[in-house]
BAMIBA-92196 format. One record per residue: residue number from 1; residue in one letter; z, y, x of N, C-alpha, C in turn. Coordinates in steps of 0.05 Angstrom, whole numbers, m for minus. Example, Ala and Ser with C-alpha at 12.3 -4.5 7.8 and 13.67 -1.06 7.14 Angstrom:
REM BAMIBA-92196
SITE  num  residu    n_c3    n_c2    n_c1   ca_c3   ca_c2   ca_c1    c_c3    c_c2    c_c1
SITE    1       A     156    m114     264     156     m90     246     156     m66     264
SITE    2       S     142     m45     257     143     m21     273     157       1     258
***
This chain:
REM BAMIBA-92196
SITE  num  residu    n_c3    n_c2    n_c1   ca_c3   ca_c2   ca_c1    c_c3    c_c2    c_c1
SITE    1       X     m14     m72     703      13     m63     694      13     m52     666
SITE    2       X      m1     m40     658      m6     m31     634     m11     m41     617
SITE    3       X     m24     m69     617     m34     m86     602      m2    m105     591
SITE    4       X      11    m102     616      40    m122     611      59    m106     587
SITE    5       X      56     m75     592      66     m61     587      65     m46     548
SITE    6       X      32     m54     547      30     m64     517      39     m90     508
SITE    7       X      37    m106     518      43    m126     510      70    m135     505
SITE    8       X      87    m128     524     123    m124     514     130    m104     489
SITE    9       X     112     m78     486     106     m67     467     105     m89     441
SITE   10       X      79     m95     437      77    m106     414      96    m137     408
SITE   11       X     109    m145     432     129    m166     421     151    m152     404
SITE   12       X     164    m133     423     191    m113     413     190     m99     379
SITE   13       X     155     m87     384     156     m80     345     172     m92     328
SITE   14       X     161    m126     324     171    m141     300     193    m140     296
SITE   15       X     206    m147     324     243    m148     321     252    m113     305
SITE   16       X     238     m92     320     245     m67     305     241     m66     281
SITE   17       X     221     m74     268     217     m71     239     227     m92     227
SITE   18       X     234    m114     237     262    m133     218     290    m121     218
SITE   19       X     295    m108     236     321     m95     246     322     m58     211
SITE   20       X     297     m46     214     293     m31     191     295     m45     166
SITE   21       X     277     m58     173     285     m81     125     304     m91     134
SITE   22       X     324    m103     148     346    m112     148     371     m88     141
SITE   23       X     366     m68     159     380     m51     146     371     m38     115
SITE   24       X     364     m35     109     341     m29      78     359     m50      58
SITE   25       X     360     m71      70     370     m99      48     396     m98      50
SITE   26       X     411     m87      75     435     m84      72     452     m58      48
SITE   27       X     431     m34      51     438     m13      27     437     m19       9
SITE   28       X     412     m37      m8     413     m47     m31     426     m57     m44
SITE   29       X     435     m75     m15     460    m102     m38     489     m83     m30
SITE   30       X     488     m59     m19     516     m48     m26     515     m30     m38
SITE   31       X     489     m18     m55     488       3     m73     490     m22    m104
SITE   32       X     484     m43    m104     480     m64    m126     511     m60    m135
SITE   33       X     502     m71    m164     526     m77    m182     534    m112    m182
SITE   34       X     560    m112    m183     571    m134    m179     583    m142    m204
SITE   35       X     584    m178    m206     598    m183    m235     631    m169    m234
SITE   36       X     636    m176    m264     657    m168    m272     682    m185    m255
SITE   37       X     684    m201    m248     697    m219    m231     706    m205    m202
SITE   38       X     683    m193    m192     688    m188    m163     689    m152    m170
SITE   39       X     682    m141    m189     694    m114    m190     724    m104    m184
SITE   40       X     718     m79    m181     750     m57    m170     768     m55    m198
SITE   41       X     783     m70    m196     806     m60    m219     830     m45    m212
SITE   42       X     831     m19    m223     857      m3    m212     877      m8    m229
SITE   43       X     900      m6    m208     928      m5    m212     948      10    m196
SITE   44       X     971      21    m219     978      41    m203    1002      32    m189
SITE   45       X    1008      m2    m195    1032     m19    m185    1032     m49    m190
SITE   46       X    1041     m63    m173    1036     m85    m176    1039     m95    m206
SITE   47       X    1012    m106    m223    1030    m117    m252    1015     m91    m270
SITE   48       X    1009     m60    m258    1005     m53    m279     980     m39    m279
SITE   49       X     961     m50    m283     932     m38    m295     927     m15    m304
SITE   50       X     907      m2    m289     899      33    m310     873      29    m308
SITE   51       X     852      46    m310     830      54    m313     812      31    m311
SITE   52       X     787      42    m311     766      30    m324     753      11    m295
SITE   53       X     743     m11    m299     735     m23    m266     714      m9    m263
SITE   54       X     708     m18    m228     680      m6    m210     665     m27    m215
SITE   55       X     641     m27    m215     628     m43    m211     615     m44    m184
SITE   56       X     608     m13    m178     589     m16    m154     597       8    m135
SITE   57       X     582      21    m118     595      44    m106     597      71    m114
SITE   58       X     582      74    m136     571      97    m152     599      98    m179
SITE   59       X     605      81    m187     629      69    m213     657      81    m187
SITE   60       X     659      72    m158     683      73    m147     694     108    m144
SITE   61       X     660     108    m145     663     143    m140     674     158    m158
SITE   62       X     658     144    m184     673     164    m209     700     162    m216
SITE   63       X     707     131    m208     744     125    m220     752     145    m198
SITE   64       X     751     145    m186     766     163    m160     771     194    m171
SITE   65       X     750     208    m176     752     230    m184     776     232    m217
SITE   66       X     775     214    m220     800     216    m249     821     199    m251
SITE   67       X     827     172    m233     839     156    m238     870     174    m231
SITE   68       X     891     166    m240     915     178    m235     921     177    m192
SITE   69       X     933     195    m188     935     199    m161     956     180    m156
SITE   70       X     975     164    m166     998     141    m162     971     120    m151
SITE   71       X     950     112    m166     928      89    m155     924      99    m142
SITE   72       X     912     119    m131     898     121    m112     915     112     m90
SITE   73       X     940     126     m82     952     125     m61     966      99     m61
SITE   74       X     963      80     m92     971      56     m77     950      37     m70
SITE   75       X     926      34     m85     901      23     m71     896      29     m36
SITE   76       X     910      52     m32     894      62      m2     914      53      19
SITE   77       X     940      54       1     959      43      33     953       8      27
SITE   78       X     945      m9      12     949     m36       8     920     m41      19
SITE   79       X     896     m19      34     873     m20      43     851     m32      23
SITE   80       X     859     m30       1     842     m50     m15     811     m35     m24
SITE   81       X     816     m12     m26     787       6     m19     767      m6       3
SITE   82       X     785     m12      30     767     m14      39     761     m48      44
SITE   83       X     777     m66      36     770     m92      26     743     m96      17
SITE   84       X     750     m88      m7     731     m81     m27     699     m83     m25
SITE   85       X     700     m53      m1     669     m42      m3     660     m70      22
SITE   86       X     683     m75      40     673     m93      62     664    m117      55
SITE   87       X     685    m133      42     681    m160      28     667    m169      m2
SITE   88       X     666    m145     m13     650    m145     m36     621    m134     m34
SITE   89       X     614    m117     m30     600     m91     m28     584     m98      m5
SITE   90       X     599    m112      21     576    m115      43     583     m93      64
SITE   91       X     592     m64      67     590     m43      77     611     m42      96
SITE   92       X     609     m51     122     637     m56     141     644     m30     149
SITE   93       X     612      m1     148     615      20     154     641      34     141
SITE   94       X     628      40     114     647      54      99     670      36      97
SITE   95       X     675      16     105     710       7     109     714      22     130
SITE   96       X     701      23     151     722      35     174     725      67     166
SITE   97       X     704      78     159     716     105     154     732     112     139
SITE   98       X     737     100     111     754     105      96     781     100     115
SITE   99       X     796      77     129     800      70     149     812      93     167
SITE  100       X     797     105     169     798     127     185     819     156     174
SITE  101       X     823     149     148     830     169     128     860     172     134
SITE  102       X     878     201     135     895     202     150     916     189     126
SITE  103       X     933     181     128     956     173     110     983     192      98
SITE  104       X     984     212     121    1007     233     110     988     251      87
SITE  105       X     963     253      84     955     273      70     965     271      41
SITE  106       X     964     295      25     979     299      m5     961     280     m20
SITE  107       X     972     272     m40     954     269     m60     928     271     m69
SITE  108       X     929     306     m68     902     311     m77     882     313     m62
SITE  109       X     891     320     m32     878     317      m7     862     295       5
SITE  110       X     885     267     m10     879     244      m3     854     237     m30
SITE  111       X     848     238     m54     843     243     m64     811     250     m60
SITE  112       X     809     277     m42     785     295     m35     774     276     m12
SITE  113       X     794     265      m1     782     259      26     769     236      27
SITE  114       X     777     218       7     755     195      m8     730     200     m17
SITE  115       X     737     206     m32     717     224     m51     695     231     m30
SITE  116       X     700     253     m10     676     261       6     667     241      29
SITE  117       X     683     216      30     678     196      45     653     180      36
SITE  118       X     660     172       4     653     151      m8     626     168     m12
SITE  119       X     620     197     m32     603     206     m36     583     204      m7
SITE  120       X     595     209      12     578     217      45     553     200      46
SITE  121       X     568     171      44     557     144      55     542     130      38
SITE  122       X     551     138       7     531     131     m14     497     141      m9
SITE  123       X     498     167       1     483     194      m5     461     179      26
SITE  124       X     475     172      42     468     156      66     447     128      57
SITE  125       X     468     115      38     449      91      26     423      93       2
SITE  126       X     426     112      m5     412     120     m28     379     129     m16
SITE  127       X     390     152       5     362     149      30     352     126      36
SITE  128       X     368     113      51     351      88      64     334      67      48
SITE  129       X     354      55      17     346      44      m2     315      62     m13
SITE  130       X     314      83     m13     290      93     m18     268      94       3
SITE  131       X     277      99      27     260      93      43     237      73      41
SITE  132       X     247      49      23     232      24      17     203      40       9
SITE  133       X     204      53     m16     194      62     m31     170      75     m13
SITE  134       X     182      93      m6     172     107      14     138      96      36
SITE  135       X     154      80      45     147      70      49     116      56      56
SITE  136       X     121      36      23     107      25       9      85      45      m4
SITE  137       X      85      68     m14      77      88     m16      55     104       9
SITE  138       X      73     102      28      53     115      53      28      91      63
SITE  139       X      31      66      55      13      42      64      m9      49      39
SITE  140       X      m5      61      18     m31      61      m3     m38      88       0
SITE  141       X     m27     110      11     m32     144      19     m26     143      41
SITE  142       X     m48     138      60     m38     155      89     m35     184      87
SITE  143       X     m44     193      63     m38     234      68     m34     241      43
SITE  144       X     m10     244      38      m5     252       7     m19     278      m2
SITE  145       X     m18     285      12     m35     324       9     m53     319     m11
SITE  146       X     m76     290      m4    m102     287     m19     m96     272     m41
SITE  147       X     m72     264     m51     m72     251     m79     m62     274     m99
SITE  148       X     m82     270    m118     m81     282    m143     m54     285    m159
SITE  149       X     m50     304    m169     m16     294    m184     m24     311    m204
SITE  150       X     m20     288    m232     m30     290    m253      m1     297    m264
SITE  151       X     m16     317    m297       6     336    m306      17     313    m326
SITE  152       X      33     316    m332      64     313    m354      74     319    m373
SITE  153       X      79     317    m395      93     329    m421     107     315    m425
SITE  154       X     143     318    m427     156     309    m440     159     279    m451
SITE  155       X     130     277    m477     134     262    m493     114     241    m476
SITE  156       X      98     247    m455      80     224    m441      93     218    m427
SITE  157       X     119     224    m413     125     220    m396     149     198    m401
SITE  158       X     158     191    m434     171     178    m447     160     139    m438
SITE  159       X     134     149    m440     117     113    m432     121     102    m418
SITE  160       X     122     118    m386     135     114    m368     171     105    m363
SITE  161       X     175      85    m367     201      87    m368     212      62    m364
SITE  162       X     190      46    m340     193      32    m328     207      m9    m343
SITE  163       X     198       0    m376     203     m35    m385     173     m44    m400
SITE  164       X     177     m63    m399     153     m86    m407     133     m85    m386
SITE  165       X     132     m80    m363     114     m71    m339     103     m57    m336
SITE  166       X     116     m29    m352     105      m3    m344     124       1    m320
SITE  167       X     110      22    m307     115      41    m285     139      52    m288
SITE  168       X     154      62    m280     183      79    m277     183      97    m262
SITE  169       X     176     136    m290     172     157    m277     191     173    m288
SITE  170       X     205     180    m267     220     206    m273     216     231    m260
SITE  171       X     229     254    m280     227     283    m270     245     302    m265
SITE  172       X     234     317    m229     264     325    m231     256     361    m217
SITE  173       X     264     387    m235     253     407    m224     222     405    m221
SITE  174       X     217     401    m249     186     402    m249     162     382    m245
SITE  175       X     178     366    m213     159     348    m206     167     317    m221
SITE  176       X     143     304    m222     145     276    m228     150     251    m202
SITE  177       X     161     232    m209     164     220    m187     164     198    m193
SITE  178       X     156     178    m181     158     145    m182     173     130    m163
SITE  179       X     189     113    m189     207     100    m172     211      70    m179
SITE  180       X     176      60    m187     184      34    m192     193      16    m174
SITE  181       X     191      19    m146     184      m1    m131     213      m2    m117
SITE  182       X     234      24    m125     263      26    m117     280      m1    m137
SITE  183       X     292     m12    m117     314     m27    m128     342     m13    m140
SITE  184       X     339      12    m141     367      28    m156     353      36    m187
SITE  185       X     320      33    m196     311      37    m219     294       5    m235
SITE  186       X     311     m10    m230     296     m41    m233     305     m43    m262
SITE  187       X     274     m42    m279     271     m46    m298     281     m15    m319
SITE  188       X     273       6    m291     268      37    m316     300      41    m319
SITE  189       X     318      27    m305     347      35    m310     363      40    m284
SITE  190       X     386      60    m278     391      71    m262     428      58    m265
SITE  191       X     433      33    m254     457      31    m258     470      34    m287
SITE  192       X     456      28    m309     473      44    m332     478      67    m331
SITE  193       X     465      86    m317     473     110    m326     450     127    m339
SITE  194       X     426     127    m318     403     142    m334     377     123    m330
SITE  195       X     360     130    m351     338     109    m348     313     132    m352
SITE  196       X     292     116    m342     272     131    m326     249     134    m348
SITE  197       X     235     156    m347     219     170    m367     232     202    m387
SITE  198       X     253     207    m372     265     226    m383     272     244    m357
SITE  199       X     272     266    m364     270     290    m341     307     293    m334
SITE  200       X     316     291    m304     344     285    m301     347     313    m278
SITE  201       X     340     333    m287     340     350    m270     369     361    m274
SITE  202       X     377     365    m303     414     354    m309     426     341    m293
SITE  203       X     418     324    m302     437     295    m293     445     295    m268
SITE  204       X     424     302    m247     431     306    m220     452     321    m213
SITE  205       X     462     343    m223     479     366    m218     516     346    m225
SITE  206       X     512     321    m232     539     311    m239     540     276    m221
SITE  207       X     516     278    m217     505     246    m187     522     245    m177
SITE  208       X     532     225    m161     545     220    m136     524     223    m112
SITE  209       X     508     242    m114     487     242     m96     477     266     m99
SITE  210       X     456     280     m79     444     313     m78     409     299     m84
SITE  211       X     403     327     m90     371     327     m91     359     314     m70
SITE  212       X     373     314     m51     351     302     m22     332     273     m27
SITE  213       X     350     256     m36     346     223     m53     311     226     m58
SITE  214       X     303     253     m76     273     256     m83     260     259     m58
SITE  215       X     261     264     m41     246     268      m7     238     249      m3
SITE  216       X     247     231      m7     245     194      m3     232     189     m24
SITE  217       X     211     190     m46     200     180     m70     173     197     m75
SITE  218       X     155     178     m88     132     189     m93     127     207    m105
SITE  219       X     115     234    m107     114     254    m123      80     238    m138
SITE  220       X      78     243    m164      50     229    m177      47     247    m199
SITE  221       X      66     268    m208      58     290    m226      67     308    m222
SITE  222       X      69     330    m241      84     346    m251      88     356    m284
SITE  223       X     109     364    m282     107     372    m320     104     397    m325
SITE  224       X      92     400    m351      83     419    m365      90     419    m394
***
């Protein structure tokens, strides 16, 4: 009996761990940037164009926080938010919750309630997408305790910065971290916004995302 009992075991694994990188591949390609073609263009009426397009989920986040409140509330009753993240983006999740978002609310309510929707689920994908990393990481350290983590300055830490087939290290509150093997730092660049070899312990405080994101990533220095 026992013998049967590993053995259903080790069939069931594989399907579990395609079912994990499947989900893993699903965050990616909805944390990814999309061409200019299939991007979010706001309008605050049929015919009339405002603000700047999304490209990806991180871009939808920021128009949101500034776009005039007339778009917002007409993007959300015409569901096209959640079009968008479903049919573009990949994310059937965050359609339904947005979805979920009450319709009598004010403006600015409606507004907030995006906002902490969109940020939620990003902050959700941003984990898992790192998880990869992670990962990949624990197969070359089974015990991180015993790897060495070599110090940092500023200006060495500039090399690192993930083009011409260097490594991609960034720093955040002291520690160093590697994130070549993340698909949100491919090729030392972070979506156009920040690129890697420069300390973003800033930068984080204005993210569509919290410190947690580093829990998921290799620590390999620190600076000094």
């Amino acid at each position: 009996m026992e013998k049967e009992v590993n053995s259903k075991s080790a069939k069931e694994k594989p399907s579990t761990d395609k079912a994990t990188v499947d989900k893993i591949a699903a965050a990616q390609k909805t944390l990814s940037s999309v061409s200019y073609e299939k991007s979010f263009n706001f309008f605050t009426d049929i015919g009339k164009k405002t603000g700047e397009p999304a490209f990806n989920l991180s871009g939808l986040y920021e128009e949101l926080r500034v776009i005039e409140p007339q778009s917002v509330r007409f993007h959300f009753q015409r569901k096209d938010f959640q079009n968008w993240v479903k049919d573009v983006l990949g994310d059937a999740e965050l359609a339904q919750r947005i979805d979920m978002i009450k319709t009598e609310l004010t403006d600015q309510d409606l507004r907030n309630a995006l906002l902490k929707t969109v940020l939620t689920r990003f902050t959700e994908l941003q984990i898992l997408s790192f998880s990869k990393s992670k990962q990949n990481s624990s197969k070359m350290n089974a015990n991180a305790s015993d790897v060495e983590l070599k110090e940092f300055n500023l200006e060495e830490l500039k090399q690192y910065n993930g083009q011409a087939g260097k490594p991609a290290y960034l720093t955040f509150e002291g520690k160093v971290y590697d994130v070549t093997d993340s698909s949100s730092w491919q090729g030392g660049d972070h979506r156009g916004a920040h690129q890697a070899g420069k300390d973003l312990t800033e930068a984080i405080k204005t993210a569509p995302h919290n410190k947690e994101v580093f829990s998921k990533v290799k620590q390999v220095g620190v600076l000094v």
